[in-house]
C-alpha positions as CSV (number, residue, x, y, z in Angstrom):
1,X,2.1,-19.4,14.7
2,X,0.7,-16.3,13.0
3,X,4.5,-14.5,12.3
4,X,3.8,-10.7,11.6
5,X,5.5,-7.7,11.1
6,X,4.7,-4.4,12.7
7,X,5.8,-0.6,13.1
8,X,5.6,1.1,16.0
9,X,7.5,4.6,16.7
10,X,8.4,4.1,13.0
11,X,10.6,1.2,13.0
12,X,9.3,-2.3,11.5
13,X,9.9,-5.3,13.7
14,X,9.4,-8.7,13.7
15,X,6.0,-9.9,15.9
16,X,3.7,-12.7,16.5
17,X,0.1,-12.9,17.1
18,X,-0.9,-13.8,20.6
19,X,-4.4,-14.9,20.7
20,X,-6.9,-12.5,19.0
21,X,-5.3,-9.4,20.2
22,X,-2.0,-9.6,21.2
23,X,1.5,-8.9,19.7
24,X,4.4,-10.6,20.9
25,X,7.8,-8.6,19.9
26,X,10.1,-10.9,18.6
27,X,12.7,-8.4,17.4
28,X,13.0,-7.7,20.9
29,X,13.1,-11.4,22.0
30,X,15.3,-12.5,19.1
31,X,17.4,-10.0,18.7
32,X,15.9,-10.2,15.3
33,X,15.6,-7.1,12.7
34,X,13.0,-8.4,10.7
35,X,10.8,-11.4,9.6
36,X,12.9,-12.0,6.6
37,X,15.7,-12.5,9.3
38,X,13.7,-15.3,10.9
39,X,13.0,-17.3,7.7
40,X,16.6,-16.5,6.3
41,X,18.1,-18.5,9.4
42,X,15.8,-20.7,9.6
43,X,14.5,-19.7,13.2
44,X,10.8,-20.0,13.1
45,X,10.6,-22.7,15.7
46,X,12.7,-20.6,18.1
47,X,10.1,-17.5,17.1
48,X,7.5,-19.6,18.5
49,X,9.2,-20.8,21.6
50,X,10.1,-17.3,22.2
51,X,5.8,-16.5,22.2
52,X,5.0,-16.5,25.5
53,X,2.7,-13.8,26.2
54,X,1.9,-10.2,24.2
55,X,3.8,-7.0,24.6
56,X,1.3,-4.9,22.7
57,X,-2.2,-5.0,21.9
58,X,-3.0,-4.8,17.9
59,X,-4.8,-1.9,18.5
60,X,-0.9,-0.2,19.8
61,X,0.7,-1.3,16.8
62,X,0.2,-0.7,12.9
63,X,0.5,-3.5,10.9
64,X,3.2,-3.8,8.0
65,X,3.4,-6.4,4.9
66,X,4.5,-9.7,6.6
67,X,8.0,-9.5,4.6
68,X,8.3,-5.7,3.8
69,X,11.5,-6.5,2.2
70,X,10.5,-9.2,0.4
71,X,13.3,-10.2,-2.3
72,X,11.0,-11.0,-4.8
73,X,7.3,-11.1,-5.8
74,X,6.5,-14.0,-8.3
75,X,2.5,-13.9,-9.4
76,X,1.3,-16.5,-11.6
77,X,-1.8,-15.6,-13.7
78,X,-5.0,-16.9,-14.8
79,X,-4.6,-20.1,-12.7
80,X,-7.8,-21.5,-11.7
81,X,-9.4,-23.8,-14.5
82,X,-12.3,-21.8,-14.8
83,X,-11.0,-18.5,-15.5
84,X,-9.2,-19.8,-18.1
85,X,-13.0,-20.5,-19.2
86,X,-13.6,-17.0,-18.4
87,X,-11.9,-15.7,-21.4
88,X,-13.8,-17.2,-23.6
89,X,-11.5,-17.3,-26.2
90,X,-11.1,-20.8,-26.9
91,X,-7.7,-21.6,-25.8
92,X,-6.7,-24.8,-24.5
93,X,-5.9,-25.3,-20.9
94,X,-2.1,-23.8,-19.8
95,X,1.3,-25.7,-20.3
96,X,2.8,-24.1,-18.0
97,X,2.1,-21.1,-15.4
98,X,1.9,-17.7,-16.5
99,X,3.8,-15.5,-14.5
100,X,5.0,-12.1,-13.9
101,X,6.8,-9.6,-11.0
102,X,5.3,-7.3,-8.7
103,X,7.2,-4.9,-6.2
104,X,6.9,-4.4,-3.0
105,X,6.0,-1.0,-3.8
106,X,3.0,-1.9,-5.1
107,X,1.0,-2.8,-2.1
108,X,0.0,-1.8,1.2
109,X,-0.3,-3.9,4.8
110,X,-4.0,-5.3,6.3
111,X,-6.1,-2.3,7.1
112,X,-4.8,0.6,4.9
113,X,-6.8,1.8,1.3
114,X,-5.4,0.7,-1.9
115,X,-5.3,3.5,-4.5
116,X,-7.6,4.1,-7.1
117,X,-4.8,5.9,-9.5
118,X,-5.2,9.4,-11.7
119,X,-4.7,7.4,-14.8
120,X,-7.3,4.8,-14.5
121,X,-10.7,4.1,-13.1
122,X,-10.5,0.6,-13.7
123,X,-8.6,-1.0,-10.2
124,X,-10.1,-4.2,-9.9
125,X,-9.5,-6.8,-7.3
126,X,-8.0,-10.4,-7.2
127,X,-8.1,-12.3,-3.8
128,X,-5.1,-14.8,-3.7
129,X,-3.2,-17.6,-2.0
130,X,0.3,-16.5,-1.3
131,X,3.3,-18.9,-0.8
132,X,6.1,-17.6,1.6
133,X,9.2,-19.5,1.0
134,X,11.3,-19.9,4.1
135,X,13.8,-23.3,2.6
136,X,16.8,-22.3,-0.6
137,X,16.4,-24.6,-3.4
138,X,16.9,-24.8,-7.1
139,X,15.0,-26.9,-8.9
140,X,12.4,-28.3,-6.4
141,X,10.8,-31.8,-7.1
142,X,7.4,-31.5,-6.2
143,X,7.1,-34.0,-3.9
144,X,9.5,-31.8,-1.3
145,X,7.9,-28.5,-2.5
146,X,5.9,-27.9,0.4
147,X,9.5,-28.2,2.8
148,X,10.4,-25.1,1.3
149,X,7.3,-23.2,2.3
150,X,7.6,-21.3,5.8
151,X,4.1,-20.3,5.2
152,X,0.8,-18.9,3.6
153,X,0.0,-15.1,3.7
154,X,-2.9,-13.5,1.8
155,X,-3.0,-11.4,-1.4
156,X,-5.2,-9.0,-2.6
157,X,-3.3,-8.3,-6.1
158,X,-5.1,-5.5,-7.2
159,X,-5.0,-5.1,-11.2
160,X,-5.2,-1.5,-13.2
161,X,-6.9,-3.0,-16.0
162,X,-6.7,-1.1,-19.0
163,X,-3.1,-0.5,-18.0
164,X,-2.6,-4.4,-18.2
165,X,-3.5,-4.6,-21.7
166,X,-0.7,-1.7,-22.7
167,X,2.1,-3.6,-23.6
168,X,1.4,-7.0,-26.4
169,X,3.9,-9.3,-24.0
170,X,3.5,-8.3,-20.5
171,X,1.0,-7.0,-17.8
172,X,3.7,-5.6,-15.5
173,X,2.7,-1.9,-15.8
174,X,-1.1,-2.7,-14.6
175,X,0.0,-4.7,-12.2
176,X,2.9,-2.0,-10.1
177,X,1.0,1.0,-9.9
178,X,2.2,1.6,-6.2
179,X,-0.4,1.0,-3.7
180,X,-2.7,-0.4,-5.6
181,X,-2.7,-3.7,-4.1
182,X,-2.9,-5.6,-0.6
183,X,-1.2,-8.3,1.6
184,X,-1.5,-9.6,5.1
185,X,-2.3,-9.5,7.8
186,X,0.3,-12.3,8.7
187,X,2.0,-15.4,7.7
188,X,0.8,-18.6,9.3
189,X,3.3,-21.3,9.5
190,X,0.9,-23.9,10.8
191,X,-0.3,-25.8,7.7
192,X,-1.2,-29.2,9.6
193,X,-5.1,-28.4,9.4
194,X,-5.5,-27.6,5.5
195,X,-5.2,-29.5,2.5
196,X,-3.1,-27.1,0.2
197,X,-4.5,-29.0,-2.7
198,X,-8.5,-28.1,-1.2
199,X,-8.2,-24.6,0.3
200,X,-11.4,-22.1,0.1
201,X,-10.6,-18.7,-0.7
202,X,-13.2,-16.1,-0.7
203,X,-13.3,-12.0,-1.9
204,X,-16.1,-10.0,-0.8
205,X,-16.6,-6.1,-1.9
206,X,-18.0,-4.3,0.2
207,X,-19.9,-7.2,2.1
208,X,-21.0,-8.9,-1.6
209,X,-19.2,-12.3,-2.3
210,X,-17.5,-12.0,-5.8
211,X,-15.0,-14.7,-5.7
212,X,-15.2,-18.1,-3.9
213,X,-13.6,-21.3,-4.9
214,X,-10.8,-23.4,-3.6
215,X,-7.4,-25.0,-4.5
216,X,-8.9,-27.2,-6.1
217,X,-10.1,-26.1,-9.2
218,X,-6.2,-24.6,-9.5
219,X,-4.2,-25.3,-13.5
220,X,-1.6,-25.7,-10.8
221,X,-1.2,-26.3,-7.4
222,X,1.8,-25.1,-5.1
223,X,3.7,-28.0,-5.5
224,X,4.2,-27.9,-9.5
225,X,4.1,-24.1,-8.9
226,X,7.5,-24.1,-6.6
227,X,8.9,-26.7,-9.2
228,X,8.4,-24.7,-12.2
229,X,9.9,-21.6,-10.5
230,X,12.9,-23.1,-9.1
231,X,13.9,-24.3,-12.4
232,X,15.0,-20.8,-14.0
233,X,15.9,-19.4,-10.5
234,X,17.1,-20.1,-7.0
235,X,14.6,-19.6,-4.8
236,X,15.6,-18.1,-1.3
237,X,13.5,-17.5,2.0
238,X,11.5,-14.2,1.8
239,X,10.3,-15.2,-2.0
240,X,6.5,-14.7,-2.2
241,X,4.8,-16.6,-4.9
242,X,0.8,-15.4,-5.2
243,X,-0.6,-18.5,-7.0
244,X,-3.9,-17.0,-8.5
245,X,-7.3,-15.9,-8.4
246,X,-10.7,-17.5,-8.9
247,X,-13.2,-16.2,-11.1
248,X,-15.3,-13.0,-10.1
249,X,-13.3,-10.5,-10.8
250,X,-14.7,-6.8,-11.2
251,X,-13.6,-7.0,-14.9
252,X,-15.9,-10.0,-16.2
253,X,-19.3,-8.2,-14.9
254,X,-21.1,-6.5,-17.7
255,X,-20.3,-3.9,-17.3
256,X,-17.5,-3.6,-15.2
257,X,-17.5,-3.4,-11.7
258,X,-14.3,-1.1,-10.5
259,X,-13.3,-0.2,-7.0
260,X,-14.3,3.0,-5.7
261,X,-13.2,5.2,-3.0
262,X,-14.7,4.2,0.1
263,X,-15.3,0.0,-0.8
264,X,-14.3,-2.3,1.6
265,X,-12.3,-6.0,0.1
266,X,-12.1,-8.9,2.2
267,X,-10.2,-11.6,1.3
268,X,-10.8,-14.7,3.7
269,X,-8.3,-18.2,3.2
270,X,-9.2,-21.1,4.9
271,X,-6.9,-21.6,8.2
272,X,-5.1,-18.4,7.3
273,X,-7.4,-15.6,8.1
274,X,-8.9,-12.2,6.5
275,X,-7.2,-10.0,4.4
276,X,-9.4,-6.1,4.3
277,X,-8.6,-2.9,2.9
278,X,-10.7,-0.2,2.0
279,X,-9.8,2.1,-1.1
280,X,-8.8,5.9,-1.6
281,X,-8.8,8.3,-4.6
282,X,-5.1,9.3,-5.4
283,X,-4.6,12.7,-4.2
């Protein structure tokens, strides 16, 4: 099932895609407020019991973040082995993941721009793999990490980057500038045909493929991932942890290669779908 959430008449609801076009209203077949309601109780198998046919067409509704009210946003940087090469400055392979916050504020739903900000020309893209955690736990063995995942979703966590480099410890100001990001269009809760250890993810700007590598080449994959964040904290359904982005990022062309009003991302994930959003000047 491809679990959703959409607005319509200005209130967000739950939904669920119904073939290529349809929407299937699950707030009003659930009695449901919201998609984190469905993961919070665990209800996802009565969601797609309750998709029998569409309500609305796509084209009727707009499309919202698949958890709007997420409770939190976990990233973990620099993730895949060969950006670690990337930085060429001759550090060893990671420990441990590197990880930091985002808020929801910070990014819009499939099909709206991102924001180029007044302060910075540099908004650069990262296409990601995004774990939506729909099982409690504390300190997650590895082996059962993949129980507490609802789902996958789809990231595109655009970076400010000379706003990044601001603060000596932390990237969280360059990576929260509201709207410069993206997420969507859905969460699909059907991981029987992918391997979440050999997953192809690919970024294209505008049409040009800039990213394109799989799970494979990942520091980390999900499962030691939801270990090492369940250790410090409890994790609880409508956590999103974005696990990383391949190499090709706008930052390591020479020179630069920055969004621009009017670009077009797509972010495509194996078995998940295609994440697009174009990009706007801030006004």
């Amino acid at each position: 099932m491809r679990l959703l959430s959409f607005s319509m008449n200005g209130a967000v609801r739950a939904g669920a895609l119904v073939g290529t076009d349809g929407v299937a209203d699950l707030s009003a077949r659930m009695g449901v407020s919201g998609v984190r309601q469905i993961l919070a109780e665990d209800r996802i198998a009565k969601a797609e019991a309750a998709v029998t046919a569409a309500d609305y067409r796509l084209s009727e509704v707009t499309l919202e973040q698949p958890v709007p009210d997420a409770t939190r946003i976990f990233c973990v940087g620099v993730n895949y082995m060969n950006r670690n090469e990337e930085y060429k400055d001759g550090s060893d392979a990671p420990k441990y993941p590197s990880l930091f916050m985002r808020t929801p504020a910070s990014f819009v739903a499939h099909g709206q721009k991102l924001t180029v900000p007044r302060e910075s020309e540099q908004l650069d893209y990262e296409g990601e793999i995004v774990l939506i955690i729909g099982k409690p736990g504390r300190r997650i063995a590895p082996a059962d990490a993949m129980d507490h995942v609802a789902g996958l979703t789809i990231m595109n966590e655009g970076s400010v980057r000379d706003w990044i480099r601001h603060g000596k410890f932390n990237v969280t100001q360059g990576k929260n500038f509201d709207g410069t990001g993206g997420i969507g269009p859905w969460i699909e809760t059907d991981l029987s045909g992918v391997d979440p250890e050999n997953m192809l993810l690919e970024t294209r700007v505008n049409g040009e493929v800039r990213q394109k590598d799989t799970t494979a080449s990942m520091a980390f994959p999900f499962s030691r991932i939801i270990e090492y964040v369940s250790t410090f904290t409890r994790l609880v359904p409508g956590d999103l942890i974005a696990t990383g982005t391949p190499t090709g990022a706008g930052a390591r062309f020479d020179p630069p290669r920055w969004l621009k009003p009017g670009d077009v991302i797509e972010v495509t994930v194996e078995g998940v779908g295609t994440l697009v959003n174009g990009v706007k000047e801030d006004i």
